[in-house]
C-alpha positions in Angstrom: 39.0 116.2 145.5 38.3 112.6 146.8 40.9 110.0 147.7 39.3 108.0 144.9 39.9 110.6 142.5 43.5 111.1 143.6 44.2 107.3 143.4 42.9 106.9 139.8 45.0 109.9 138.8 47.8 108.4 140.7 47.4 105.3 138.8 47.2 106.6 135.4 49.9 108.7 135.9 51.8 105.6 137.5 50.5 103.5 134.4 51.9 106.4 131.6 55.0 106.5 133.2 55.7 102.5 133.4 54.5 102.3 129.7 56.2 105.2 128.5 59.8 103.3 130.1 58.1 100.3 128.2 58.6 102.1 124.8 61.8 103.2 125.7 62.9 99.8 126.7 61.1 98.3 123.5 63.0 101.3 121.5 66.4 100.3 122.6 65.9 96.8 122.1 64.6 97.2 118.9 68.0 99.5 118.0 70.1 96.3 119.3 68.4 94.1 117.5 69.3 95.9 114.2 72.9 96.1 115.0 75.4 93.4 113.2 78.2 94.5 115.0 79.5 94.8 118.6 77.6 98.3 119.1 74.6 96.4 119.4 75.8 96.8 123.3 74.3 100.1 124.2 77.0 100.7 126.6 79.7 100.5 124.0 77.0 102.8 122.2 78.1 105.4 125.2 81.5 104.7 125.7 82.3 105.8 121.9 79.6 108.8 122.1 81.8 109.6 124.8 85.1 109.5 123.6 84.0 111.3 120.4 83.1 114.0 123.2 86.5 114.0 124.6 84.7 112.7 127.7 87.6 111.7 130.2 85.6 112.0 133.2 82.9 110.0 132.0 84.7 107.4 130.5 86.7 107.1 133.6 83.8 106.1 135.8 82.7 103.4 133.2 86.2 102.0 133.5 85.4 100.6 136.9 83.2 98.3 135.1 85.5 95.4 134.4 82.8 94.3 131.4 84.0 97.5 129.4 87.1 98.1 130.8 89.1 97.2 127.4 86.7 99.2 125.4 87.2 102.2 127.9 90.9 101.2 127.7 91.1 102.0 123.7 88.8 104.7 123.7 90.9 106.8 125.6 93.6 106.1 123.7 92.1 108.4 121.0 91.1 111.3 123.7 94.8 111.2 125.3 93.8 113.5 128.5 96.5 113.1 130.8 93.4 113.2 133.4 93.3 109.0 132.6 97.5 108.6 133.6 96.8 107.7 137.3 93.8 105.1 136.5 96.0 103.5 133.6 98.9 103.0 136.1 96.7 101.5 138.6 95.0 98.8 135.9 98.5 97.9 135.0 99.2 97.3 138.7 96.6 95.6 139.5 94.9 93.4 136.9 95.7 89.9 135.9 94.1 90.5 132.7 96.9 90.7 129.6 94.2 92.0 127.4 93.3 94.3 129.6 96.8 95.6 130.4 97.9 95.6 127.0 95.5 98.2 126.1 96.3 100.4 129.1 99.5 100.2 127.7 98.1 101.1 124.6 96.3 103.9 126.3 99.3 105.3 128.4 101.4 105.3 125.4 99.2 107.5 123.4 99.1 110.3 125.7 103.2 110.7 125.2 104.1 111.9 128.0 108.1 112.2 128.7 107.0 112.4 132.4 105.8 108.6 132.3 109.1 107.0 131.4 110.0 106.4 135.3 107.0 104.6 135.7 107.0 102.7 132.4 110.7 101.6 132.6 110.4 100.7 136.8 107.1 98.1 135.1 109.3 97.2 132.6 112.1 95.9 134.9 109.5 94.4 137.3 107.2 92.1 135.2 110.5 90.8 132.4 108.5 87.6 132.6 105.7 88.6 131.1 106.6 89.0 127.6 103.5 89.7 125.4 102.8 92.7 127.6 106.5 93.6 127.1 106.0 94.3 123.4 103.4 96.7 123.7 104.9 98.1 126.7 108.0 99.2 125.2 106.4 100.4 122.3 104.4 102.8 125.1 107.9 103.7 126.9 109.3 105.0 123.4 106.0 107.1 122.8 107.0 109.0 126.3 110.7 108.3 125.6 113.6 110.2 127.9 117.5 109.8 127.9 116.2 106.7 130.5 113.9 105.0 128.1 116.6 105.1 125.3 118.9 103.4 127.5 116.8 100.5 128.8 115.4 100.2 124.9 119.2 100.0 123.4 120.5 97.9 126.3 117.5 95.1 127.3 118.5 91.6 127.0 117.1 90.1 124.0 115.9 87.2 124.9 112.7 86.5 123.5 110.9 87.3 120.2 108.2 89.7 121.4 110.3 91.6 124.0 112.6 92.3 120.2 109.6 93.3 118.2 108.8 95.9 121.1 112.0 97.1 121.5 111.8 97.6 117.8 108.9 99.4 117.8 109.7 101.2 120.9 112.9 102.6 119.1 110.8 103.7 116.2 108.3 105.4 118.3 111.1 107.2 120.1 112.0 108.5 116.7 108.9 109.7 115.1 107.3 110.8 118.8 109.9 112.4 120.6 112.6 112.6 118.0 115.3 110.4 119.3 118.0 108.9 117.3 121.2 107.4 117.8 124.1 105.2 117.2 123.1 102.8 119.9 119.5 102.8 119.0 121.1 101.7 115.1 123.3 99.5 116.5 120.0 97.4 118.6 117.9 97.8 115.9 120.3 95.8 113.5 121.3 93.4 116.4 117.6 92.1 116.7 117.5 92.3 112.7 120.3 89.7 112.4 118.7 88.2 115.7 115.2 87.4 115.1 113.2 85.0 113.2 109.9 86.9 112.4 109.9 88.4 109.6 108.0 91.1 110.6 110.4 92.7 113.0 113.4 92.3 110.1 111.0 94.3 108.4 110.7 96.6 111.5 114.2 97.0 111.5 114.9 97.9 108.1 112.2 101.0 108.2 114.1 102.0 111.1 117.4 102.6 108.7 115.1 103.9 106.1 114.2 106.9 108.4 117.0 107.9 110.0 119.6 110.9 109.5 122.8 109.7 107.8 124.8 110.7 110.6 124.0 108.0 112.2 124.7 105.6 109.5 127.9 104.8 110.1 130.3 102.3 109.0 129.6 99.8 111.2 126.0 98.8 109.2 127.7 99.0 105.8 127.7 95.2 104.8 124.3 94.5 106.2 122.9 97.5 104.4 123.9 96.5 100.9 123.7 93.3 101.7 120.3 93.2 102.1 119.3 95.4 99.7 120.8 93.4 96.9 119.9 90.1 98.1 117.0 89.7 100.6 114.2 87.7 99.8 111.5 90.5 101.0 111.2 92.9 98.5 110.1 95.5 101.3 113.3 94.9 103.5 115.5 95.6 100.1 113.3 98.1 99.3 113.8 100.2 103.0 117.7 99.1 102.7 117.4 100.9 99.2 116.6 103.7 100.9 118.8 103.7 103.9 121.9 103.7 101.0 120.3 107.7 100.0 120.3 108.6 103.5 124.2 106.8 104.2 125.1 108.4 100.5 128.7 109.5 101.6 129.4 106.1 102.9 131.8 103.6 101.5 130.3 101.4 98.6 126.9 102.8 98.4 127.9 103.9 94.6 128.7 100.5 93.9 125.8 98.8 96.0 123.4 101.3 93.9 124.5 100.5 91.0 124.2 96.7 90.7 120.4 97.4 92.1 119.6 99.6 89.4 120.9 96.7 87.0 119.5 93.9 88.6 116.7 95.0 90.3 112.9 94.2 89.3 110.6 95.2 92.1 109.0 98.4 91.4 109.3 99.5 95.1 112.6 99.0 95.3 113.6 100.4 91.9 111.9 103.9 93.3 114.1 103.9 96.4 117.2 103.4 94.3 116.0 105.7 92.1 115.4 108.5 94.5 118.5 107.5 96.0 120.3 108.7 93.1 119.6 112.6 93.6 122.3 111.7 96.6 125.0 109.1 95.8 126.4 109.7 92.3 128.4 107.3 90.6 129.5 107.5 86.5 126.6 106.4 84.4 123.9 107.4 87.0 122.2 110.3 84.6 121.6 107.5 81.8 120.7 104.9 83.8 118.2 107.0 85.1 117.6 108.0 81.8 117.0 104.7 80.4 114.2 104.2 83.5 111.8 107.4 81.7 110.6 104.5 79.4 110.1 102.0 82.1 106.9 99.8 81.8 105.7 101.0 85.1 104.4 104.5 85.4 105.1 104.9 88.9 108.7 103.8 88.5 109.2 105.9 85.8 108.0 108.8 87.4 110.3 108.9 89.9 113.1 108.1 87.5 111.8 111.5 85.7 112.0 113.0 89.5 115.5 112.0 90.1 116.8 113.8 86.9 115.8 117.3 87.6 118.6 119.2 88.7 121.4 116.9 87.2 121.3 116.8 83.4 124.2 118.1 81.2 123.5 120.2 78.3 123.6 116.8 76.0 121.6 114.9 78.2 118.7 117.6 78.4 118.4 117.1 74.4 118.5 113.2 74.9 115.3 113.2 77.4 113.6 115.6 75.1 114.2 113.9 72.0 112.9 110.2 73.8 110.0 111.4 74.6 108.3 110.3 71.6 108.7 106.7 73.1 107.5 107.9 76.8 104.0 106.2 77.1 102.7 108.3 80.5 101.5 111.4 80.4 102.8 112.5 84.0 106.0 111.2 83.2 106.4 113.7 80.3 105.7 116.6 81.6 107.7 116.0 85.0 110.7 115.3 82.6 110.3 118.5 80.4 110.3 119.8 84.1 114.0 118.9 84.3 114.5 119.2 80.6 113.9 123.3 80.2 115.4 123.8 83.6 118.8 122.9 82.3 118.0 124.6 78.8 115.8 127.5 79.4 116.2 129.3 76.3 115.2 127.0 73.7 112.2 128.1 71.9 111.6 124.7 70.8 111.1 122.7 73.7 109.1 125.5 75.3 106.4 124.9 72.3 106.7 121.6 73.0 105.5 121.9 76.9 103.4 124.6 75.7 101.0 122.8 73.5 100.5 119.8 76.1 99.3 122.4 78.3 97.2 123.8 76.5 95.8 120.2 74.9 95.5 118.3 78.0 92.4 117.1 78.9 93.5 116.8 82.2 94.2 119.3 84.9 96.6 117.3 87.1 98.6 116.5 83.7 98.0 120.7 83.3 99.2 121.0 86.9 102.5 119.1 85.6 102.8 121.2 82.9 102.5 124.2 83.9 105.4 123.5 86.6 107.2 122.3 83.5 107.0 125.6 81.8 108.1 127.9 84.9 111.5 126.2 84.7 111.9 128.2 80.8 112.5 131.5 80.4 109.4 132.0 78.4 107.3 130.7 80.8 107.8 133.1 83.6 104.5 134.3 82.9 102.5 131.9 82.4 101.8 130.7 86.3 101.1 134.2 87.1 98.4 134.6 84.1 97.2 131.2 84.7 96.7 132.2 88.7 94.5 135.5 87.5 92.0 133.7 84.7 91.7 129.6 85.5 88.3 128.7 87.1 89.8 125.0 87.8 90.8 124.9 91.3 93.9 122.4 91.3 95.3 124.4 88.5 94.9 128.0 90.5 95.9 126.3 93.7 99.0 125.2 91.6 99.6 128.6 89.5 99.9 130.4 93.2 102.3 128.4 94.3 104.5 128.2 91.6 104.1 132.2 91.9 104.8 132.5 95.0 107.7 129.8 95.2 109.3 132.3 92.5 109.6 134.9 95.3 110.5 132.6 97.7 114.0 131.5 95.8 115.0 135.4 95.5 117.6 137.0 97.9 116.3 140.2 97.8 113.3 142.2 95.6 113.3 145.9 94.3 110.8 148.3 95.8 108.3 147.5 92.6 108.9 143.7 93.0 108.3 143.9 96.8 104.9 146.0 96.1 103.7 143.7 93.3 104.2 140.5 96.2 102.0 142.5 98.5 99.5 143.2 96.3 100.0 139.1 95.7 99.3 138.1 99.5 96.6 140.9 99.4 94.6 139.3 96.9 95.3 136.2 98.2 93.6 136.9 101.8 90.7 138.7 99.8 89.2 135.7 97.5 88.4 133.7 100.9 90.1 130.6 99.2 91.1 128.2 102.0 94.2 126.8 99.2 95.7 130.6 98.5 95.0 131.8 102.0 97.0 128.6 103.7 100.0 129.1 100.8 100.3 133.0 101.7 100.6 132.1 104.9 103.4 129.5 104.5 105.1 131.9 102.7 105.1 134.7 104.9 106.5 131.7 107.6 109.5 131.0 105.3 110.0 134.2 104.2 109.4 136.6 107.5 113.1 138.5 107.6 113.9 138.5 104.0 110.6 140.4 102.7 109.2 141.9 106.4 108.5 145.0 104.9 105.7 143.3 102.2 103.8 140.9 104.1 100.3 141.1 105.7 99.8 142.4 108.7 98.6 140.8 112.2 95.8 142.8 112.0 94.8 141.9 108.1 95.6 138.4 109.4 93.3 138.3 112.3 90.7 139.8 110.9 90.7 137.5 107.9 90.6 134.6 110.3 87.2 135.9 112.4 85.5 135.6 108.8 86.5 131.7 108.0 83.6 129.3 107.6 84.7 126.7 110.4 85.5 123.7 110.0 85.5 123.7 106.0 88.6 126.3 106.2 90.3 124.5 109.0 93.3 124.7 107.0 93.2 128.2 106.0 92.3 129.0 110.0 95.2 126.9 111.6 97.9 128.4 109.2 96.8 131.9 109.7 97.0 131.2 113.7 100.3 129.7 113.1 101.5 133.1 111.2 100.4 134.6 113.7 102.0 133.6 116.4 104.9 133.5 114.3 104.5 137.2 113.7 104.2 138.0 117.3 107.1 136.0 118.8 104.4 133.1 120.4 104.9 129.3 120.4 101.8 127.7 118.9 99.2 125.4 120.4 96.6 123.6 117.9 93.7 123.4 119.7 90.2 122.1 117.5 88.1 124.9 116.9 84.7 123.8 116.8 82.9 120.7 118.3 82.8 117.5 115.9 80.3 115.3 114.7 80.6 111.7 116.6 79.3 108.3 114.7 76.5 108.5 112.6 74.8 105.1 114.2 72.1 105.1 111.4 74.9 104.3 108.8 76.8 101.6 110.7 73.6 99.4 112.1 73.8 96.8 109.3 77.5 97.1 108.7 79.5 93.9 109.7 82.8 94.1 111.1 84.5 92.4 108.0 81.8 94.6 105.0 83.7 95.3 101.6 83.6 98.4 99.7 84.3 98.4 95.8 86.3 101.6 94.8 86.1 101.7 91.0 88.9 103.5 89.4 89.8 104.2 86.1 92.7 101.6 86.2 90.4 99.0 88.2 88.3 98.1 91.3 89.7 97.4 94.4 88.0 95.6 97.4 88.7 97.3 100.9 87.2 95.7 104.3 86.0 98.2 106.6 86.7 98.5 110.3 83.8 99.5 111.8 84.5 98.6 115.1 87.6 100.1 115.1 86.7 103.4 113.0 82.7 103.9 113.9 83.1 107.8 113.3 85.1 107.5 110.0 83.4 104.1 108.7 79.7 105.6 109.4 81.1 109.2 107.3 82.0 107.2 104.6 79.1 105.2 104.1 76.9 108.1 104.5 79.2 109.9 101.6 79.3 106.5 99.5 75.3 106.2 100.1 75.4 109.9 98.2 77.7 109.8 95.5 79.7 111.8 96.5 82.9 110.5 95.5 81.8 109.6 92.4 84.1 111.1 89.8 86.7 112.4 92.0 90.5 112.5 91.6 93.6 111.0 93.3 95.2 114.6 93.6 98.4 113.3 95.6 100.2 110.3 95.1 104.0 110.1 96.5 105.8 107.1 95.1 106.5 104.2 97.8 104.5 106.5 100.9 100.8 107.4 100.2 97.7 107.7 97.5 95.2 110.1 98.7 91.8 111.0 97.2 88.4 111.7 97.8 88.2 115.8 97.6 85.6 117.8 96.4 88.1 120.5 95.2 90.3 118.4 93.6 93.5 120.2 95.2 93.8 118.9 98.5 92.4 121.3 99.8 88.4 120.3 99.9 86.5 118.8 102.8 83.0 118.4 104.0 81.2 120.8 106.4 81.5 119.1 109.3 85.1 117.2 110.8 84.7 113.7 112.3 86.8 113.0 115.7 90.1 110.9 115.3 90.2 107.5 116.1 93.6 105.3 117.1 93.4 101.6 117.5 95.6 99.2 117.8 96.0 99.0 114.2 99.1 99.4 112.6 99.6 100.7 108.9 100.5 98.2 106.4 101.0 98.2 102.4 97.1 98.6 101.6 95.8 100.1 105.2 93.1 103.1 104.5 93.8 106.3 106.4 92.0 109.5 106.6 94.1 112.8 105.9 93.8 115.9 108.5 95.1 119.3 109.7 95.8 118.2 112.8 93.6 116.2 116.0 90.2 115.8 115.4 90.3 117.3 111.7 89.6 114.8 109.9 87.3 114.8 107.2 86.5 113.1 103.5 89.7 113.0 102.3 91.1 109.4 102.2 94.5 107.9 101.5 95.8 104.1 100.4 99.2 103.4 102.6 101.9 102.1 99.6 103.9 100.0 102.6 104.0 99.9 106.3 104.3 103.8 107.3 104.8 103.1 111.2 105.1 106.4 111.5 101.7 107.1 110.8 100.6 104.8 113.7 98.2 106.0 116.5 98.1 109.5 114.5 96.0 109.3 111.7 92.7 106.9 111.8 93.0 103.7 110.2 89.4 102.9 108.6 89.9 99.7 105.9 92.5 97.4 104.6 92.7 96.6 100.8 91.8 92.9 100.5 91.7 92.5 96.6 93.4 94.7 93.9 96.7 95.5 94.8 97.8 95.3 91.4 95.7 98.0 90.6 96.7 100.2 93.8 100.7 99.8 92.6 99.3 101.4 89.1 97.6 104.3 90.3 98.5 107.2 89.2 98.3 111.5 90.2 94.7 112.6 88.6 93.6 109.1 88.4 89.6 108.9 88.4 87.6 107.4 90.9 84.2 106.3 89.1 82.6 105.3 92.3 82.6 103.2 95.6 80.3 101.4 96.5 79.1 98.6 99.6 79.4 94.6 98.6 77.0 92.2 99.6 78.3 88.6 100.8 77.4 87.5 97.3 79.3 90.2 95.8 76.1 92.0 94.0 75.8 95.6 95.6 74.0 97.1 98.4 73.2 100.3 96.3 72.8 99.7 93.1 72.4 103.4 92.1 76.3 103.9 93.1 77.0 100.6 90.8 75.5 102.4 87.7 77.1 105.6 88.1 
């Protein structure tokens, strides 16, 4: 072949290759040029892609670039490898950048590690002057708290307002991470209370007494307590002072203190507190005023007035609920009363009829679900779970027949021979209809109930063998509790480790999504406006969309709600326990929750999947462990009134001038 020949080919093959990196040049441009949000930056494209891989190594070398060094920062905060400790101690040493070392902090705190309290607390004692990093650095030291982080946390001068607010949260984190509690860490928490001037960390502090054990209420915090929670302008800080008088129920005055609240109180969030607090601290006239709550204007307050009275009516008082009934205008609030009603009189025929006929009328079957635990407490209506279990096709009301059967067993000392054999057949059939619900409740009961009925459970090998069948990850639940049972069974310590590899942003649904876009969810008590965090979320924000663009949560169900904690929605099944087949990664931020944040439910790290719940108040300690996707911005009136089996018609994207970016999803 000639030179000549050899230089044209040369040429075109140099030509194809500098227009083919053209077109891919072109291609990515033309991807950043459609984004309306900060992943228009290719690189931050990566660093995500590869913290949704669990990408330590990776992500570590990007870190060197000081450009994305904050993005690298948070990212990791989500992938906690203890790989990144030595890199996150050395940007702490090293930059001048508070930004920058605040997330490190954010970072190091995540991976909650006791073994990083030295290093955290010898910082901490080094750099006092600067204070904004203090905040988030004590927050990171109660994370990875040991006996030496509780003793710098409950003993720091308080000198300035951020280094309180991260002591605060540093003694919360302590708590809820590594389980630390004591009188000191009380006695610090109500010093900055009385202290401060933000009224954020007073409302810091008063969570902290809401959460912990009554033994370490103690008389000192008496006054304060009821103090606040009669008088405090914050109905949040009365309402978590509410609460701390249930957990401090044997102390001095918390009868008295209860009852004025119950009298004069008109917030709904604190009247469920004091309501709930009732089931602990009696005082004369508790059962009526309780009573008197079941026709309360507000459903939710209501309900947990019919809550608090199972367990505690006399044999007069039983017939007054039942007879004011009539007046009772919520459904749910019925049938959780007859709940307490027919356990205190389970032989009357009467109001078994009564219960009876609303199950079997209801058009609902979360109201059925209600019901049907109504009529286990009577005697005629032993039954009726068990029958219900063996013919429903609806499954909430199957997933809720099998555990009122099973909770039957549960509450027995001992079974006969033919009882024993009927509960295996139970946990038999139960591993053999491949339902992710009945499989995960026969495997919490063989956990609670391994010594008292050994001789009827499943085996390790029916166990194992069920588990090599489940479709991953849409029985993630069904897979992790049988792992758990088993380990149980052979004497091991368990280790949740994700079973299958998850799917990362979907970048297609998040290109023309602005940092600050509002969703519509329409619900059958009203719409409410949530902004989603995209930049935060990418993973969870881009799943939603992509469900929202299909409909599918179109006519679902709120199938949980727990007065003053969570309302949680969004599954196929309808029972809890629905999902999608595929799990998204999960995704901590900075973000805290707050009364309105948007978080999505999961079995454990990187579970995560459709399932969505509104936060009713600040749950700190949800923070860094479940994603935080949106914030309610408009309708909070209509998230206090939602109720368990509440419809969601639809959700749908809002344009800047409020008309809709689907209109299909508008119309359905």
């Amino acid at each position: 072949m000639s030179n000549y020949k050899l230089l044209s080919i040369f040429y075109l093959l140099l030509t194809g290759i500098f227009l083919f990196s053209c077109s891919d040049e072109e291609q990515k441009s033309e991807i950043s040029e459609t984004f309306t949000n900060k992943f228009s930056d290719p690189k931050i494209r990566e660093i995500y892609t590869l913290r949704d891989e669990r990408n330590t190594k990776e992500l570590l070398k990007i870190l060197k670039d000081t450009v994305y060094q904050e993005e690298v920062l948070i990212a990791l905060g989500s992938v906690q490898d203890t790989l990144a400790i030595e890199d996150l101690k050395n940007i702490l040493l090293t930059s001048n950048n508070t930004d920058i070392k605040i997330a490190s902090a954010f970072a190091l705190g995540q991976i909650g590690e006791t073994s990083l309290s030295p290093f955290i607390i010898d910082f901490i004692v080094k750099h006092q002057k600067e204070t904004e990093l203090l905040e988030y650095m004590f927050e990171s030291l109660g994370k990875c708290a040991n006996d030496g982080a509780i003793y710098l946390l409950t003993h720091f001068v308080l000198s300035d307002e951020d280094v309180m607010f991260g002591i605060v949260k540093g003694l919360h984190r302590a708590n809820d991470w590594q389980g630390y509690q004591s009188y000191d860490a009380a006695e610090q928490i109500m010093r900055i209370f009385t202290k401060t001037k933000r009224e954020v960390t007073k409302e810091w502090c008063s969570a902290y007494f809401a959460r912990i054990d009554s033994e370490q209420m103690l008389e000192t915090f008496n006054s304060n307590i009821f103090e606040n929670a009669r008088h405090n302008k914050n109905d949040l800080i009365r309402g978590n002072f509410t609460k701390a008088i249930e957990n401090f129920s044997k102390g001095a005055g918390s009868a008295t203190a209860l009852k004025h609240i119950l009298n004069d109180e008109r917030s709904s969030r604190v009247l469920q507190n004091a309501l709930r607090a009732t089931e602990k601290v009696r005082y004369s006239g508790v059962i009526n005023k309780s009573i008197e709550y079941l026709s309360y204007n507000d459903p939710i307050v209501a309900l947990t007035a019919a809550e608090s009275i199972y367990g505690k009516l006399g044999w007069s008082e039983a017939k007054e609920v039942f007879d004011i009934l009539e007046v009772v205008n919520f459904n749910n609030v019925k049938a959780v009363a007859m709940k307490a009603v027919l356990q205190k009189r389970p032989k009357d025929k009467k109001m078994f009829n009564f219960s009876m006929d609303h199950f079997k009328n209801s058009t609902s079957v979360y109201e059925k679900n209600l019901w049907l635990k109504a009529l286990n407490a009577s005697n005629f209506g032993q039954n009726v779970a068990f029958e219900t279990w063996k013919t429903t096709t609806s499954m909430p009301l199957k997933t809720t027949a099998i555990e009122i059967v099973l909770d039957r067993y549960s509450v027995k000392k001992r079974v006969s021979s033919k009882e024993g054999e009927e509960l295996k057949r139970i946990l038999s059939e139960c591993l053999k209809t491949n339902d992710v619900a009945q499989i995960y409740l026969a495997c919490q009961f063989i956990q609670k109930n391994k010594e008292k009925f050994s001789k009827y459970l499943l085996t390790i090998d029916e166990l194992d063998q069920k588990k090599t069948g489940l479709e991953l990850p849409l029985q993630i639940e069904a897979f992790v509790e049988i792992e758990k049972t088993i380990a149980l069974l052979k004497g091991d310590e368990y280790h949740f480790e994700t079973p299958h590899k998850n799917k990362g942003v979907q970048w297609e649904y998040i290109q023309n999504i602005e940092q600050n876009q509002i969703a519509r969810i329409k619900t059958e008590k009203g719409e409410i406006d949530i902004q989603l965090k995209v930049e935060e979320a990418p993973a969870t924000v881009s799943m939603f969309i992509s469900l929202i663009d299909s409909g599918f949560y179109d006519h679902l169900h709120f199938h949980r709600m727990v007065p003053n904690f969570v309302t949680q929605g969004g599954d196929p099944r309808g029972d809890g326990f629905g999902g999608l087949d595929y799990n998204i990664p999960s995704e901590f931020s900075k973000l805290n929750y707050k009364t309105g944040s948007l978080g999505i439910a999961s079995a454990g790290k990187d579970t995560e999947s459709c399932q969505f719940f509104f936060s009713l108040k600040p749950t700190h300690h949800l923070d860094g462990k479940y994603t935080i996707f949106a914030e309610v911005v408009e309708g909070f009136d209509i998230l206090k009134k939602l109720e368990y089996g509440d419809e969601i018609i639809s959700i749908f994207l809002v344009k800047n001038d409020m008309e809709t970016i689907s209109e299909v999803n508008e119309t359905k």
